[in-house]
Rosetta silent file (secondary structure, phi, psi, omega in degrees, C-alpha in Angstrom):
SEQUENCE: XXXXXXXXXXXXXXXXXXXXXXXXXXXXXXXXXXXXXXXXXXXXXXXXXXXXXXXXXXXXXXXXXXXXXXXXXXXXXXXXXXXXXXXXXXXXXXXXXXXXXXXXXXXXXXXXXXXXXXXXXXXXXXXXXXXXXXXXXXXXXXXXXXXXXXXXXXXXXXXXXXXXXXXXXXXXXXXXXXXXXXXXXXXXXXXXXXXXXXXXXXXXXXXXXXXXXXXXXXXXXXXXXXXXXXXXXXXXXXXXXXXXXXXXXXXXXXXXXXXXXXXXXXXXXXXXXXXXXXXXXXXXXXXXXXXXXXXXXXXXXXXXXXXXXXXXX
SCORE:     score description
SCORE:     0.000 S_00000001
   1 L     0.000  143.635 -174.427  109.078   99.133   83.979 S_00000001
   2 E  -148.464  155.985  161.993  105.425   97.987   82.790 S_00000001
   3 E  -106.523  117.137  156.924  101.938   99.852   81.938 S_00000001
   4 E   -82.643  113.361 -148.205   99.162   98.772   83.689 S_00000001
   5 E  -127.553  154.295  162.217   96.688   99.253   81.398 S_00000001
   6 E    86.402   -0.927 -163.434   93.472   99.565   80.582 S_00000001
   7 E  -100.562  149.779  172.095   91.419   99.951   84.133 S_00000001
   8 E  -103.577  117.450 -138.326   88.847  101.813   85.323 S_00000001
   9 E   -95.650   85.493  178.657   90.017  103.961   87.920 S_00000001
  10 E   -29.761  135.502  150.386   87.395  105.498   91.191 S_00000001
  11 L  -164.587  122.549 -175.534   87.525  108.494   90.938 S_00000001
  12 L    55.561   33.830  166.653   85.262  111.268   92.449 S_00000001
  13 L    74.119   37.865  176.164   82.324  108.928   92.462 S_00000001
  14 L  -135.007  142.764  170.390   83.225  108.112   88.551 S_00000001
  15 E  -105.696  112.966 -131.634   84.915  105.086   87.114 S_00000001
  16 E  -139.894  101.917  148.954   87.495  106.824   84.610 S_00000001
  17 E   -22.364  117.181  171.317   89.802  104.957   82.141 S_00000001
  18 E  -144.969  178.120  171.764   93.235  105.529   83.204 S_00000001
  19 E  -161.111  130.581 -166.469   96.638  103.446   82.461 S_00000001
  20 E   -97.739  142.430  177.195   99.588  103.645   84.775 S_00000001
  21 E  -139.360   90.063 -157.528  103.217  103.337   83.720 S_00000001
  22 E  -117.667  121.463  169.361  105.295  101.875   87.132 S_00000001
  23 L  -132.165  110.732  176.931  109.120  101.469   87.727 S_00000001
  24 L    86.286   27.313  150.978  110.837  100.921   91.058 S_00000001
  25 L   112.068  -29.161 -164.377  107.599  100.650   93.082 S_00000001
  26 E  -118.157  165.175 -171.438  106.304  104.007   92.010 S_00000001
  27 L   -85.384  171.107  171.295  103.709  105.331   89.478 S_00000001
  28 L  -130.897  -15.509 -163.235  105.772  107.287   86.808 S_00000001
  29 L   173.381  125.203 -176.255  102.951  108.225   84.469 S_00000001
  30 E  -137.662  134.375 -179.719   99.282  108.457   84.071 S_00000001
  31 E  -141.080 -170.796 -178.710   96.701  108.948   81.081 S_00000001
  32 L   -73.396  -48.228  170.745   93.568  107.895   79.978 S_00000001
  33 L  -157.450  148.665  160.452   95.813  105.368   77.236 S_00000001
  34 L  -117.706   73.807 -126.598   98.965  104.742   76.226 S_00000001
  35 L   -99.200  -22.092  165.528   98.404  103.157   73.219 S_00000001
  36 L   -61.158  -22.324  160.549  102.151  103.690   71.810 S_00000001
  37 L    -6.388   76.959 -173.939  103.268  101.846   74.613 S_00000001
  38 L  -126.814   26.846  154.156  105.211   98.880   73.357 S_00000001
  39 L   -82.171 -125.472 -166.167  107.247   97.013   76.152 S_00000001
  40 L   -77.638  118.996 -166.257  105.724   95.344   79.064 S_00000001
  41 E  -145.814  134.546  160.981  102.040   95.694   79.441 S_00000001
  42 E  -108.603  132.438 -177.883   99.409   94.253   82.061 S_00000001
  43 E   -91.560   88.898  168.775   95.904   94.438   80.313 S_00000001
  44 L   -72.001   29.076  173.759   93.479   95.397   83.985 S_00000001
  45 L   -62.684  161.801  145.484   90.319   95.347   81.538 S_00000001
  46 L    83.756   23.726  176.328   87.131   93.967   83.257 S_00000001
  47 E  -133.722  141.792  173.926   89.077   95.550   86.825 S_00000001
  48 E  -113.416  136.480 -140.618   88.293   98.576   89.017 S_00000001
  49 E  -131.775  157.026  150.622   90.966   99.695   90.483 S_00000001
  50 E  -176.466  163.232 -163.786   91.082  102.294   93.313 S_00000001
  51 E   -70.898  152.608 -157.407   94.063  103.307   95.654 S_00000001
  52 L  -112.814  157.880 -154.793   94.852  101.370   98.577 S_00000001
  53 E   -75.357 -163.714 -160.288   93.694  102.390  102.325 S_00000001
  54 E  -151.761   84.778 -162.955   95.278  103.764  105.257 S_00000001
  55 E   -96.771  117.474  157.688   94.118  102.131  108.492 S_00000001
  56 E   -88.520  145.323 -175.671   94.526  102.419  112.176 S_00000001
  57 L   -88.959   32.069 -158.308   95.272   99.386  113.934 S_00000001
  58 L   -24.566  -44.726 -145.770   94.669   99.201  118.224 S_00000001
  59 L  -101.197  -44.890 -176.734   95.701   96.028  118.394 S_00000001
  60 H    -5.917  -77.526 -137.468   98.656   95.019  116.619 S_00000001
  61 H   -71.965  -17.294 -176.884  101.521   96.526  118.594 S_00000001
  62 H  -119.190   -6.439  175.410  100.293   93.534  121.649 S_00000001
  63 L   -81.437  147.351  164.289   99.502   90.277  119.353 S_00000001
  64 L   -48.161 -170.042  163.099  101.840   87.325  119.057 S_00000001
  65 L   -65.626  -72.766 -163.818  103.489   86.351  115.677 S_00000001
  66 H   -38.130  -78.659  172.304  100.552   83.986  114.988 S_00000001
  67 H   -64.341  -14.355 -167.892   97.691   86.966  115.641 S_00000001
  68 H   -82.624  -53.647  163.097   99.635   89.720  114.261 S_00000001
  69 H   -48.262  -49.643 -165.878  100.054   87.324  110.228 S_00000001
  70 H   -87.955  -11.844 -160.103   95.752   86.900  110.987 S_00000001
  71 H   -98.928  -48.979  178.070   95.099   90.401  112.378 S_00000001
  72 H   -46.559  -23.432 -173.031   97.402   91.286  108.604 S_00000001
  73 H   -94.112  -51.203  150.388   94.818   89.478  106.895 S_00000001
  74 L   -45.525   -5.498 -167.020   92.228   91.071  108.071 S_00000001
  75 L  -149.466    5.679  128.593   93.122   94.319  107.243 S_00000001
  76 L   -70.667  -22.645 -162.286   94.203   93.122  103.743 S_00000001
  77 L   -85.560  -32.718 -176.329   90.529   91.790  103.076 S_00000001
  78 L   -94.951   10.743  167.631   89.452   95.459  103.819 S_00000001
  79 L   102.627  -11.159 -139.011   91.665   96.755  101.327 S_00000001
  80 E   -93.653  113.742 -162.134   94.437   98.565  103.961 S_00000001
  81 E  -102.740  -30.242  176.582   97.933   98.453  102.154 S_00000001
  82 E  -117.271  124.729  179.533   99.229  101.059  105.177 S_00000001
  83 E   -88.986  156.675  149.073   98.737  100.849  109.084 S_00000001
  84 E  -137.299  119.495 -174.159   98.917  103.291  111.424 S_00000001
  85 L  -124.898  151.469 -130.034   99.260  102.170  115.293 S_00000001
  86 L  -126.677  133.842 -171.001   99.600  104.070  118.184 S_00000001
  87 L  -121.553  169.258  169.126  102.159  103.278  121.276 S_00000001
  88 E  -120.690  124.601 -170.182  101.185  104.463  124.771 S_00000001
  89 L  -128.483  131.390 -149.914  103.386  106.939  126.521 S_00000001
  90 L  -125.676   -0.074 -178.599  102.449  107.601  129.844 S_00000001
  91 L  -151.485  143.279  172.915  105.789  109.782  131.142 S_00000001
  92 H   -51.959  -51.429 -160.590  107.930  112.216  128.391 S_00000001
  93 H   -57.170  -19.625  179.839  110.923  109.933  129.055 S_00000001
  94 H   -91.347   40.188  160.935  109.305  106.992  127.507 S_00000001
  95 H  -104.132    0.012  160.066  108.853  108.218  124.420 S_00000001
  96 H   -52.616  -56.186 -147.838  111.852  107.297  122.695 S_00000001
  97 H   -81.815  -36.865  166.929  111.607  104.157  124.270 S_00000001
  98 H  -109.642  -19.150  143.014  108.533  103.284  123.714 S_00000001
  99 H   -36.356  -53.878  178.126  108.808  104.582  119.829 S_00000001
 100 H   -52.949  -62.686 -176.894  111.562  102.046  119.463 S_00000001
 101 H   -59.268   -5.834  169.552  109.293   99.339  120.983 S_00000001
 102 H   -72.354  -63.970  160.133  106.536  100.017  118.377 S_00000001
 103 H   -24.787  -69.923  166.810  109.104   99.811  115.684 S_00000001
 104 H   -36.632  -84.067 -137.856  110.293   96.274  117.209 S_00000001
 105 H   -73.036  -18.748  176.422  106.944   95.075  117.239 S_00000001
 106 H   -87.108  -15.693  142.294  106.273   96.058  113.650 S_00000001
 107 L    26.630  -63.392 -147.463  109.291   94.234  112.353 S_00000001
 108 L  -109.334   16.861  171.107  107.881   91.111  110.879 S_00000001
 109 L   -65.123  154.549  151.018  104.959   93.659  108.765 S_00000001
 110 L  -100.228  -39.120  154.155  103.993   92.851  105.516 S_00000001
 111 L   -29.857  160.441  151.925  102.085   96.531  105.794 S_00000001
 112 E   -89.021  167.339  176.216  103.568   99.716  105.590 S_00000001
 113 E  -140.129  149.152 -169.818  103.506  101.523  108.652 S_00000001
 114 L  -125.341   86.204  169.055  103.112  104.934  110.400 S_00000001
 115 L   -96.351  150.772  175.078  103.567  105.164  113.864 S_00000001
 116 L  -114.803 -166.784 -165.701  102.216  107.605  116.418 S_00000001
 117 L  -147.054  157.252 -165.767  101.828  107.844  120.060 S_00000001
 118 E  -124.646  141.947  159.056   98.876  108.132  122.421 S_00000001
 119 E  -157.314  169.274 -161.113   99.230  110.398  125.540 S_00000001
 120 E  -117.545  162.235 -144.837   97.118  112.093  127.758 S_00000001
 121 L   -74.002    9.476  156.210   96.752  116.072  127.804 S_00000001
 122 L  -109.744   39.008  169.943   99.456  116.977  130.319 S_00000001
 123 L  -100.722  -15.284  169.108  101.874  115.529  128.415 S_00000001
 124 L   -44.546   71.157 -179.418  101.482  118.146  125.844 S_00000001
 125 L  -106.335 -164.692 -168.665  104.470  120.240  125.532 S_00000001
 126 L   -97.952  -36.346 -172.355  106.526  121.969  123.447 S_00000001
 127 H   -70.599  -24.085  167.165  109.454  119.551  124.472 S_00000001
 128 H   -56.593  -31.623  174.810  107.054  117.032  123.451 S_00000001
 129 H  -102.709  -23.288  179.444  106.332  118.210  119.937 S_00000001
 130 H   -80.009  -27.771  152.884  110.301  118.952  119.435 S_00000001
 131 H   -72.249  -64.290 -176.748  110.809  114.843  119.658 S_00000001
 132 H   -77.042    2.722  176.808  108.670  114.427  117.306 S_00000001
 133 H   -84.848  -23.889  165.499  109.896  116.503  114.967 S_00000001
 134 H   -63.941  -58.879  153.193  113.367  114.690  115.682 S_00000001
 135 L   -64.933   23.593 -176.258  111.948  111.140  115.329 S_00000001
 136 L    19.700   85.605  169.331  109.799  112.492  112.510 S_00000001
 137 L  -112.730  118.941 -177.679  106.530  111.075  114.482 S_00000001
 138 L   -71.500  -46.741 -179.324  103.834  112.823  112.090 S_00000001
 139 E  -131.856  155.072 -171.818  100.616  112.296  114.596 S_00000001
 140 E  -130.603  138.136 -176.190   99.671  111.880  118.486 S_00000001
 141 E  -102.955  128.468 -153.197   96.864  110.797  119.777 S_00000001
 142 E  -109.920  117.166  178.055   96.268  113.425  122.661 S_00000001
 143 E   -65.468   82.378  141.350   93.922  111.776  125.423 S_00000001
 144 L   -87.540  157.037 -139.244   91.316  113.957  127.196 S_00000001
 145 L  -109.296  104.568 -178.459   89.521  113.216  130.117 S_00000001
 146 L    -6.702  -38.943 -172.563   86.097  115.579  131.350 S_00000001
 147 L   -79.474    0.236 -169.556   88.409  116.381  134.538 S_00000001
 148 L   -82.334  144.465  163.120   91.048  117.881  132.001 S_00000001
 149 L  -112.371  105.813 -150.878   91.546  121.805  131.673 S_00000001
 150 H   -81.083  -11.071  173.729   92.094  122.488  128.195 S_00000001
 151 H   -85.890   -5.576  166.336   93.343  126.167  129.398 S_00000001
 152 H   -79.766   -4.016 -158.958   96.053  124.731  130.934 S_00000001
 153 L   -79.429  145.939 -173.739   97.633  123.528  128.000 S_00000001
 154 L   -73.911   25.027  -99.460  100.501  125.680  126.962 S_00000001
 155 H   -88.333    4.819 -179.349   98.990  126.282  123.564 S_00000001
 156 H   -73.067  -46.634  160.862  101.416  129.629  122.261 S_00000001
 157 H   -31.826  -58.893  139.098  104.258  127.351  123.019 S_00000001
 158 H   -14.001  -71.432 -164.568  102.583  124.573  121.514 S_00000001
 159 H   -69.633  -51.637  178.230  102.069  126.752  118.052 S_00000001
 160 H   -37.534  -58.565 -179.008  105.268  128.045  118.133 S_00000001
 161 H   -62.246  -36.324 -142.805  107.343  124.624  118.542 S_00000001
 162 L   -79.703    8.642 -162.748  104.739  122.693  115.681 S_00000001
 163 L   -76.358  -59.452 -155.998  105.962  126.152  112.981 S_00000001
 164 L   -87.439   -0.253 -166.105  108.777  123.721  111.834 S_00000001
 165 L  -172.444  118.548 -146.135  107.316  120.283  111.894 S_00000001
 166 L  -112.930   83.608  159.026  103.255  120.446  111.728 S_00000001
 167 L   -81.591  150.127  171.838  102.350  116.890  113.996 S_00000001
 168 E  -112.265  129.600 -170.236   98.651  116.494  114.211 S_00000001
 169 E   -71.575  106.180  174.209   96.982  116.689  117.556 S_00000001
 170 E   -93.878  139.954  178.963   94.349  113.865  117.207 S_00000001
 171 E  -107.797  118.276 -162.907   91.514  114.576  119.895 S_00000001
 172 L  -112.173   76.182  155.443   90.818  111.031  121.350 S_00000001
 173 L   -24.208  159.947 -153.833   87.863  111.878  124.377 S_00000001
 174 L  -153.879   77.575  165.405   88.166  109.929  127.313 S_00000001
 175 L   105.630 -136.507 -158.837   84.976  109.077  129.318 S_00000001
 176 L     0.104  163.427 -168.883   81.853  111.439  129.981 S_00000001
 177 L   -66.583  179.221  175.736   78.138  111.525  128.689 S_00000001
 178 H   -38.986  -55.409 -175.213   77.017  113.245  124.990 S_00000001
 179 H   -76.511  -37.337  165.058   76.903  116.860  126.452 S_00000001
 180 H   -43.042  -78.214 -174.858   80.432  116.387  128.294 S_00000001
 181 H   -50.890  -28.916 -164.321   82.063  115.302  125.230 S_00000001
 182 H   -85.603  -26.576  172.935   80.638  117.419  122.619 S_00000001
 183 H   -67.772  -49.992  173.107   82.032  120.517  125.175 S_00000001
 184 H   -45.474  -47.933 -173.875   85.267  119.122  125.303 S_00000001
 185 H   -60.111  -25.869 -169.729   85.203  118.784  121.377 S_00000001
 186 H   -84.876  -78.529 -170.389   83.983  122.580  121.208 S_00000001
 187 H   -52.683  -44.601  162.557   86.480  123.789  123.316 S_00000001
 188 H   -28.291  -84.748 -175.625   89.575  121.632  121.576 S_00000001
 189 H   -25.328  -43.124 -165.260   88.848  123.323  118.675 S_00000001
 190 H   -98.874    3.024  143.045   88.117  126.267  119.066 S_00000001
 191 H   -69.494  -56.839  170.423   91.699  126.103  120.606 S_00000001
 192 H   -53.461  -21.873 -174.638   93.621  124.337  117.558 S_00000001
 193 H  -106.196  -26.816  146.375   91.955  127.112  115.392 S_00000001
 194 H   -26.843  -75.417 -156.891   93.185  129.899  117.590 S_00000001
 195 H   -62.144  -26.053 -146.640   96.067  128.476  117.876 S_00000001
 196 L    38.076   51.776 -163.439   96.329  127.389  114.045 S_00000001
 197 L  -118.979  147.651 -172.077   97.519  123.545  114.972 S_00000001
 198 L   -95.871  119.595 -178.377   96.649  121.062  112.912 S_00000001
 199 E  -166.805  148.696 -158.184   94.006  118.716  114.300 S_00000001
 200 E  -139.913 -173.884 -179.027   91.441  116.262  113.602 S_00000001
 201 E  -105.157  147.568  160.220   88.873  113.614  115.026 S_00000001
 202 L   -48.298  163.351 -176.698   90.443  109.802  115.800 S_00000001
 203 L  -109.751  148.247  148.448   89.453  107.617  112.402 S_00000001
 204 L   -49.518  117.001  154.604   87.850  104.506  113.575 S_00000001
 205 L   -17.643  127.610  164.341   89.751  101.724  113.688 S_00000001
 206 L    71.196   30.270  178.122   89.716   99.509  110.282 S_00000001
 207 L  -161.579  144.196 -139.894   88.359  101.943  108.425 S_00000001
 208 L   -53.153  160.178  138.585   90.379  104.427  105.438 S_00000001
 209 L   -54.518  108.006 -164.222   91.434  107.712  106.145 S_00000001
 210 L   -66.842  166.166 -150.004   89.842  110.472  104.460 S_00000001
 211 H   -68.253  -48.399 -164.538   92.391  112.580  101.902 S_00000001
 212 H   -51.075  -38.632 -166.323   92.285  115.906  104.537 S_00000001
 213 H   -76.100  -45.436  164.447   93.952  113.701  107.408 S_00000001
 214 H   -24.473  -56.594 -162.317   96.509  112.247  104.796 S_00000001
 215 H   -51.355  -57.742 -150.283   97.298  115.803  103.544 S_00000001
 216 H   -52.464  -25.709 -167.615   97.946  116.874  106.911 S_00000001
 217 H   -76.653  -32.145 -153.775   99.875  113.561  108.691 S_00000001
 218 L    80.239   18.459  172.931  102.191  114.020  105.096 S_00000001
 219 L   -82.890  -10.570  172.446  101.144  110.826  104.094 S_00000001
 220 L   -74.169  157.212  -32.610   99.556  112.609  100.579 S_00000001
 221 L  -113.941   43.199  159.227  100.105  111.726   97.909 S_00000001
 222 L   -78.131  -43.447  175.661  102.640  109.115   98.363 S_00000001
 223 L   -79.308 -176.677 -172.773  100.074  107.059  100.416 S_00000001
 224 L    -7.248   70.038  162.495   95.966  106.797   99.735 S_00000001
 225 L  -170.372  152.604  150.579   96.609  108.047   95.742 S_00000001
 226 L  -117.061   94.130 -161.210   97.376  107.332   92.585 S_00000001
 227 L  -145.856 -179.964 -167.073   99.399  109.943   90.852 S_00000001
 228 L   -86.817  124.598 -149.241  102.494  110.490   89.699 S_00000001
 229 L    81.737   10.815  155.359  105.237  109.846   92.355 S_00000001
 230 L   -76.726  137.521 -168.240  102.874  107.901   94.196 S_00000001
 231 E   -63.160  159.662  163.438  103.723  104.045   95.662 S_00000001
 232 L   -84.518   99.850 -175.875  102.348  101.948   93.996 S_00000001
 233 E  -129.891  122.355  161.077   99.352  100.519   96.456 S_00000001
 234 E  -155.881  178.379 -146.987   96.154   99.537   94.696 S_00000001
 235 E  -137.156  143.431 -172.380   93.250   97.722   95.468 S_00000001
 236 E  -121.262  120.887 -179.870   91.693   95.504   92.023 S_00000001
 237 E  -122.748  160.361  178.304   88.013   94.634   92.243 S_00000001
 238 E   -97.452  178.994 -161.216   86.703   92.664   89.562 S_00000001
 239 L  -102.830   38.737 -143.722   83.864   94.524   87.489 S_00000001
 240 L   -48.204  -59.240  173.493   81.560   91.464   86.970 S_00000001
 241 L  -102.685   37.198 -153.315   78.059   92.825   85.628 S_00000001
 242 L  -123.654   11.097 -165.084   79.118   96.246   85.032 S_00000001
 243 L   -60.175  -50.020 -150.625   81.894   95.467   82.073 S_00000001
 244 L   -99.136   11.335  174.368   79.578   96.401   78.946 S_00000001
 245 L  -103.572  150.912 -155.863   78.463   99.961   80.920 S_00000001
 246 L   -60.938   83.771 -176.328   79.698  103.301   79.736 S_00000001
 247 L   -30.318  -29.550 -174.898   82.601  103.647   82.507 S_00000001
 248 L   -88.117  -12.640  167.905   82.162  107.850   82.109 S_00000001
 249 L   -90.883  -18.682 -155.203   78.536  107.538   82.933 S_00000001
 250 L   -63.247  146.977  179.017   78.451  104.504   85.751 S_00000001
 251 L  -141.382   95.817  166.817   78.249  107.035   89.113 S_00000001
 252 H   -28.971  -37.694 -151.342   79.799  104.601   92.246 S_00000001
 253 H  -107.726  -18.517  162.027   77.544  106.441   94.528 S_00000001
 254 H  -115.932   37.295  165.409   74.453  105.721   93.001 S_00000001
 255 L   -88.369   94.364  155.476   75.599  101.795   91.925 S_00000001
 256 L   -76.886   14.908 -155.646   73.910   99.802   94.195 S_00000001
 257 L   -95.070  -67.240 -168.457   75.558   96.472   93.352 S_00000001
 258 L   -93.206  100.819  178.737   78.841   97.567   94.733 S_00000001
 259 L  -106.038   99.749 -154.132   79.397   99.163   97.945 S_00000001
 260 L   -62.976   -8.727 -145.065   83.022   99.880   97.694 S_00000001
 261 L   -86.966    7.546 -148.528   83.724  101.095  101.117 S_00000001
 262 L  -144.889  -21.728 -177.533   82.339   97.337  102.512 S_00000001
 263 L   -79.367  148.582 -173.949   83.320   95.147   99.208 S_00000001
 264 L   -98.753  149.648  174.824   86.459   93.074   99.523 S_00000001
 265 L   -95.495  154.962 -176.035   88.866   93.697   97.248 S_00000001
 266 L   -67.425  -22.083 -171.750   89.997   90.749   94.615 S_00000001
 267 E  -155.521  134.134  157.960   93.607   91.865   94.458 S_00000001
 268 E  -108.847  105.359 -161.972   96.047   93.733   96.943 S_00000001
 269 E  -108.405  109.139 -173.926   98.847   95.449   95.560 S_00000001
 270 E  -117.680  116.880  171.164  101.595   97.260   98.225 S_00000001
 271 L    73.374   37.014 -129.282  104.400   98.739   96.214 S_00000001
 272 L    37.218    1.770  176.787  104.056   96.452   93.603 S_00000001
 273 E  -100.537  132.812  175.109  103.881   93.234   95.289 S_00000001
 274 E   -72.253  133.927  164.988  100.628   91.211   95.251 S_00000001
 275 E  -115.873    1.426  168.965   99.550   90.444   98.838 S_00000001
 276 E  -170.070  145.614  177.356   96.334   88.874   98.272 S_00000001
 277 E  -147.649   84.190  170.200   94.632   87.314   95.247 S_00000001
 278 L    74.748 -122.904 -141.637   91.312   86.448   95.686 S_00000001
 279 L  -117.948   19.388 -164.920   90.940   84.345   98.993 S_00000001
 280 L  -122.006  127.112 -174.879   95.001   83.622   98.689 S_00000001
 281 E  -119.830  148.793  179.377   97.293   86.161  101.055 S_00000001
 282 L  -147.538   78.469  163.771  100.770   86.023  100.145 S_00000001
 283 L   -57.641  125.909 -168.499  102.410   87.820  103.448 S_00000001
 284 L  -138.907   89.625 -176.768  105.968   88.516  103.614 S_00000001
 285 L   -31.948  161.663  164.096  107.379   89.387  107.054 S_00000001
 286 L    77.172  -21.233 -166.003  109.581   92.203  107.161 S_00000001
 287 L   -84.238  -32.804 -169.655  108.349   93.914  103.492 S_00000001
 288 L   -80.035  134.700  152.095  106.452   96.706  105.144 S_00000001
 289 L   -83.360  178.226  162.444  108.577   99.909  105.957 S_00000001
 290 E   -81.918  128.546  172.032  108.312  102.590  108.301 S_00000001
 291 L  -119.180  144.903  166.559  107.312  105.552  107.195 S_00000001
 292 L  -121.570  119.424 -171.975  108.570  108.465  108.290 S_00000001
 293 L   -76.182  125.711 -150.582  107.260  111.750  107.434 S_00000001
 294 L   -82.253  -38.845 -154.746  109.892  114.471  106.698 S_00000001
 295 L  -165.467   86.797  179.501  107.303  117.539  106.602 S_00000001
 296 L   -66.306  124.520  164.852  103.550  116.594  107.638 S_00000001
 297 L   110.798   42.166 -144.869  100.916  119.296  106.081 S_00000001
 298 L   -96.189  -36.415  163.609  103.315  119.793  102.886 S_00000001
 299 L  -117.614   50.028  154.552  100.022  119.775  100.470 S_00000001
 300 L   -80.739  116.503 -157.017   96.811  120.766  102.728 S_00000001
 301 L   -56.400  146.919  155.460   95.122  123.260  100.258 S_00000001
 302 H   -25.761  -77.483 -162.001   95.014  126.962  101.843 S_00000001
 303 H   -76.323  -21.850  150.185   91.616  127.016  102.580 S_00000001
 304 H  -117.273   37.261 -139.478   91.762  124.219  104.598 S_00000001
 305 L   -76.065  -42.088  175.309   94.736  124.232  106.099 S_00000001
 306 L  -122.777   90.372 -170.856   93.442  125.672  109.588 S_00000001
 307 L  -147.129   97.167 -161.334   89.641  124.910  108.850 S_00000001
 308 L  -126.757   -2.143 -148.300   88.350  122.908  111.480 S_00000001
 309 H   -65.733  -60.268  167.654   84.789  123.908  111.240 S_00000001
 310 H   -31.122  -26.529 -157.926   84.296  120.241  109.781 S_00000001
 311 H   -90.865  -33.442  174.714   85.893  118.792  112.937 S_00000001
 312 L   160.695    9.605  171.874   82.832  119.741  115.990 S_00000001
 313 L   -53.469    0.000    0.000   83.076  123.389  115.379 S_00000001
């Protein structure tokens, strides 16, 4: 057990004294100081700290050994302490089968990892949402095409199976001009919010997850946080000309020196292990687990729990 101490913490577009107190990987305690403290202490002064991201990958799941260690580094340099990649299932029977082979291919992470599955919209079923709730697969990436009829979709069935295990329907478009797609996106929606199903827009590739998609996958707020019973994943930048300014005034969003969402970070921390320090990666096949989510949507606040309005409503 140790206190990381002393850091200024992102938080809500504020840099906020906090100090952390972490044993077995996890945070255990958090204040502003612990100043009674007296074992084991790392002093983070002159570091800005913020929680480390949550990333989808495309590519991974098809690179050698060789690109898969450089494709890791890349997506340590952007801060991303957790992956999430996507398998392609193109018949129900492969989806064990090609679950497994995701798994395989993730093996040799140093990341943590989430996997989902990409299929296209008549694979949507009920039997279909009842595997993942077996294989605890939290999110699917559900492919539609302009030629797709979104009334065909089963979607009482649908609601019905997701009541014990809430996977999130990611809506991944598939072809057609501005005005196609933005109907498809209208109509999705305005299904999923019937329907009450939990659903969202794809994230870009290589770029974090916002907190709402967390809540909902069940990756909050063991993943992208720092609270108490949270892993420890953090991202250390140092604070080079901003050390002597009043951390409760400094406002990240109007601080043009540092644009965190584009700045590399100096230190990568997954679970407590450093995986990069400064221009030095220190990859360790095999370290990243799988995570598997027991019970996806477990904190998505009330009001936005079927709120979609954000989403192309």
């Amino acid at each position: 057990m140790y206190l990381l101490d002393r850091v200024k913490k992102i938080e809500k577009g504020k840099l906020i004294p906090r100090s952390y107190l972490i044993s077995n990987q996890k945070i255990n305690y958090v204040n502003e100081s612990l100043n009674k403290w007296k074992e084991q202490r790392l002093n983070a002064e002159g570091f800005m700290l913020d929680s480390g991201n949550i990333m989808i990958d495309n590519e991974l799941l098809s690179m050698d050994f060789s690109a898969f260690q450089q494709q890791q580094r890349q997506l340590l340099k952007k801060g991303c302490t957790t992956v999430a990649v996507f398998n392609q299932v193109n018949y129900e029977k492969q989806l064990l089968t090609q679950l497994k082979n995701a798994k395989h291919r993730m093996t040799n992470s140093s990341l943590d990892f989430v996997i989902g599955l990409s299929m296209s919209l008549h694979l949507l079923r009920p039997t279909v949402i009842r595997s993942c709730q077996k294989y605890k697969i939290p999110v699917l990436k559900i492919q539609v095409s302009t030629g797709d009829n979104l009334q065909d979709v089963p979607w009482t069935h649908i609601a019905q199976a997701l009541l014990s295990y809430q996977v999130v329907l990611l809506l991944d478009i598939i072809g057609g001009n501005k005005r196609e797609r933005q109907a498809i996106a209208h109509s999705w929606y305005w299904f999923c919010q019937k329907y009450r199903i939990p659903t969202g827009e794809v994230p870009d590739p290589h770029r974090n997850w916002p907190k709402s998609l967390l809540q909902k996958t069940g990756l909050y707020p063991i993943k992208g946080e720092l609270l108490i019973g949270s892993d420890v994943d953090y991202l250390l930048y140092l604070d080079y000309a901003k050390t002597n300014l009043d951390s409760q005034a400094l406002s990240v969003e109007e601080d043009s020196l540092l644009d965190y969402d584009k700045e590399e970070p100096n230190i990568v921390v997954l679970r407590g292990r450093n995986l990069k320090i400064n221009d030095e990666y220190f990859l360790k096949p095999g370290f990243g687990y799988h995570i598997q989510v027991k019970k996806p949507g477990r904190f998505v606040p009330i009001t936005e729990a079927h709120d979609y309005n954000s989403s192309g409503l």
